[in-house]
C-alpha distance (Angstrom), angle and dihedral (degrees) to the residues before:
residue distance angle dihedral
X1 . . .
X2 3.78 . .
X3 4.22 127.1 .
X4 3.50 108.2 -162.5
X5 3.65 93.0 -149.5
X6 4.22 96.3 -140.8
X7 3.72 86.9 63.0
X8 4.24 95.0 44.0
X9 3.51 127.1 86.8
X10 3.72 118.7 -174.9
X11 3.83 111.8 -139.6
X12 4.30 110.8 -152.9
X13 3.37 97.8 -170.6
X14 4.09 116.2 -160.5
X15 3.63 99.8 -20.2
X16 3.64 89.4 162.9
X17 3.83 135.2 142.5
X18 4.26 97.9 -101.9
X19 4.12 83.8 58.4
X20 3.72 105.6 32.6
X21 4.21 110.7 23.4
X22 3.98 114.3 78.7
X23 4.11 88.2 -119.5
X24 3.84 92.9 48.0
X25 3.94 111.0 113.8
X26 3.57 95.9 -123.9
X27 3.99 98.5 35.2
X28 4.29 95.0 92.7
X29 3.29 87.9 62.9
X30 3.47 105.1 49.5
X31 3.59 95.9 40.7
X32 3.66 95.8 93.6
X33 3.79 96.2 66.3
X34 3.75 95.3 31.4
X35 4.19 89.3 56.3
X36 3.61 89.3 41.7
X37 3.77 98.3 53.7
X38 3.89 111.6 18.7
X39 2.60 90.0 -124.3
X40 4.68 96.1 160.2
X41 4.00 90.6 45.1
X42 4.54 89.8 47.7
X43 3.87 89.5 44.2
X44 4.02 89.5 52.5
X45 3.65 97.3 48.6
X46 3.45 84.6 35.4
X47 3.69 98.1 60.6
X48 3.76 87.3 37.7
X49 3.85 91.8 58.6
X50 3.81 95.0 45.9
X51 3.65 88.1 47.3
X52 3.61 102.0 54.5
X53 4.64 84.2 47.5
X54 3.60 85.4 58.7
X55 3.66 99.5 -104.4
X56 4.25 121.5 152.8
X57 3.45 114.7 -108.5
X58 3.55 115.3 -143.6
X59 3.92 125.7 -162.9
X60 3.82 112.9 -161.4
X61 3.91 104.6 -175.6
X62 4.29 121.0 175.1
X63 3.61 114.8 -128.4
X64 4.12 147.9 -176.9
X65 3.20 148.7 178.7
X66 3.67 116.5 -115.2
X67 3.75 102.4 -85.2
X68 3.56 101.0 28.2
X69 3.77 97.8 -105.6
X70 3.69 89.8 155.4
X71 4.12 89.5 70.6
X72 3.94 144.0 61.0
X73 3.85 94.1 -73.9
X74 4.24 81.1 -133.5
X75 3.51 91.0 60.5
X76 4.28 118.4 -177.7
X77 3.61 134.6 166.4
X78 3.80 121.1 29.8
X79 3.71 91.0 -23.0
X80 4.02 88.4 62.6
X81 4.04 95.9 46.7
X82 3.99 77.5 61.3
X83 4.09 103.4 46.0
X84 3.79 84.1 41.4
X85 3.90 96.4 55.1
X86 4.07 92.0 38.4
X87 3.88 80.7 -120.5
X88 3.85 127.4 178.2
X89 3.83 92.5 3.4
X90 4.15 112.3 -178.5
X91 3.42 104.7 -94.1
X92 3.91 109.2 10.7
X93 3.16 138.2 114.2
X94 3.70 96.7 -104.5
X95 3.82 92.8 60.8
X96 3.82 90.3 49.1
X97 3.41 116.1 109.8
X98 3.80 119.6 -111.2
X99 3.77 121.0 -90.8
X100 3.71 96.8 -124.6
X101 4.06 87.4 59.4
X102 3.49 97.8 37.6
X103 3.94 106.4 157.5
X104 4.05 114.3 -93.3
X105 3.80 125.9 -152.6
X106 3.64 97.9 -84.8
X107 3.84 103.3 41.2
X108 3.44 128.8 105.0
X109 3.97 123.8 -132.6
X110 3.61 103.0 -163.2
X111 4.10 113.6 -153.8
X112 3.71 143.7 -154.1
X113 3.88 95.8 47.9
X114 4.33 99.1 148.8
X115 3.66 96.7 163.4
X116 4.60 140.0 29.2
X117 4.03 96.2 -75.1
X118 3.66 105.7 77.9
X119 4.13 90.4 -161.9
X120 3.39 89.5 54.3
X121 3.42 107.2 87.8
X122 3.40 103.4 4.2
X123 3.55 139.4 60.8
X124 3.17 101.7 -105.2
X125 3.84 93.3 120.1
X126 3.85 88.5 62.0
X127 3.70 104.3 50.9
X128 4.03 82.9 48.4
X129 3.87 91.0 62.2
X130 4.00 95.2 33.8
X131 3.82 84.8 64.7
X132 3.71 105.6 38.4
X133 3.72 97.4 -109.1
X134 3.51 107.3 175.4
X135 4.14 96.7 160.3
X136 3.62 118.3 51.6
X137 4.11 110.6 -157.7
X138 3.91 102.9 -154.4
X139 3.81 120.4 -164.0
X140 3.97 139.3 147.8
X141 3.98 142.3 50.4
X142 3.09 139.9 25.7
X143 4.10 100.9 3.9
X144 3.40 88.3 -165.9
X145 4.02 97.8 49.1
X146 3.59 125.1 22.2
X147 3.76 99.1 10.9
X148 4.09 91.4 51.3
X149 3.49 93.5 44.1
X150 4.61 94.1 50.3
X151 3.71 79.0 48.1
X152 3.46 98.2 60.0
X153 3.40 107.7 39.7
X154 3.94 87.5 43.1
X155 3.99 83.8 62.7
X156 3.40 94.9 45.5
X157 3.93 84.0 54.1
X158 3.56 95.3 59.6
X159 3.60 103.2 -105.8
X160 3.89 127.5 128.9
X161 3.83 106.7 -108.5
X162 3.49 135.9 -159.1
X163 3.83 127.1 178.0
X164 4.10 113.1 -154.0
X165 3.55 95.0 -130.5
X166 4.01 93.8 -156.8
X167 3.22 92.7 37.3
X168 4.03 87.1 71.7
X169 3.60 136.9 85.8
X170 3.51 129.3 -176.2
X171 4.21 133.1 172.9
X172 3.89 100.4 -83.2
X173 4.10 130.4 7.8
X174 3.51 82.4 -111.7
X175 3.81 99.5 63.3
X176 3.86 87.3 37.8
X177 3.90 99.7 54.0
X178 3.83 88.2 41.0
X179 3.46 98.8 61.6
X180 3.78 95.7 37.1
X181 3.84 90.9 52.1
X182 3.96 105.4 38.6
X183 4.01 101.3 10.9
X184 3.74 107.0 40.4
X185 4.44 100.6 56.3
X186 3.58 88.2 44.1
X187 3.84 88.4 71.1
X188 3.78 110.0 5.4
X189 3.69 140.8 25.2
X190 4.06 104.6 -109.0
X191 3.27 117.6 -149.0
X192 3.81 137.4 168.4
X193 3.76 127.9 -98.8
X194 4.35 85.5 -108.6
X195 3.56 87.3 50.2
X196 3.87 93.9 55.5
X197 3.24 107.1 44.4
X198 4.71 82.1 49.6
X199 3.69 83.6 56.4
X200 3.62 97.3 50.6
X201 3.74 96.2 47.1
């Protein structure tokens, strides 16, 4: 399979301190997968490969106002793991995103995303079409959550999707390998980091 990099966007999607830093709320209980795959040090050379082809990088950070205003104010699910943490508050350090992604000149941080679907409140879906994406490079927390749900609605879209399978990390190996064996080819082509970076060369 071939990427032509002017047609593929790579979506990062909550690489922020509370998921990937060892203080960060949430970062425990990721750190199985994440040690176990790579998965920070593939997503920087990653992003640093598909950079230097001339793909768009695309930052997709989670945000709130302090007291979660934006929300239900009887939060459950996912969406009460993070109002009961105090996770990815506006402004904090826990919503920053990490160091090793930092934004370049060049990349796009897209705002506004409140909830797992990173088109869903954002307009991420325009600035796709406004610069010809075709291929839509999907990598970063939870694999389960947020990632599964931008990858299906960005196949319902119309656009070519591939999930970075160790480039991923969700709460338990469990979750993880379930969604990247009986989720992810339902609606994307997974590939590895190795195989991404090949296809964008």
């Amino acid at each position: 399979m071939s990427l032509a990099p002017e047609q593929t966007a790579l979506v990062l999607i909550e690489y922020q301190n509370d998921f990937t830093s060892p203080s960060g709320v949430f970062n425990e209980a990721v750190s199985t997968v994440t040690a176990s795959t790579g998965m920070l040090d593939k997503t920087v050379a990653l992003v640093q490969a598909a950079r230097e082809a001339g793909a768009v990088i695309i930052h997709a950070p989670i945000s709130f106002a302090e007291g979660y205003n934006e929300i239900t104010r009887h939060p459950y699910g996912i969406l009460k793991g993070v109002v009961d943490n105090s996770a990815f508050i506006k402004g904090g350090w826990g919503a920053e995103i990490v160091d090793e992604l930092t934004p370049q000149d060049g990349d796009i941080v897209v705002e506004g995303k409140r909830g797992l679907d990173a088109f869903a409140s954002t307009n991420l879906d325009f600035i796709l079409r406004s610069k010809g994406i075709k291929n839509v490079v999907i990598s970063g927390f939870l694999t389960n959550c947020c990632v599964e749900s931008t990858m299906r609605t960005a196949y319902e879209r119309g656009f070519q999707v591939v999930t970075v399978t160790d480039c991923c990390a969700a709460v338990s190996p469990e979750q993880h390998d379930a969604a990247v064996s009986y989720d992810f080819p339902m609606f994307s082509q997974p590939m590895t980091q190795s195989e991404v970076v090949s296809a964008l060369a």
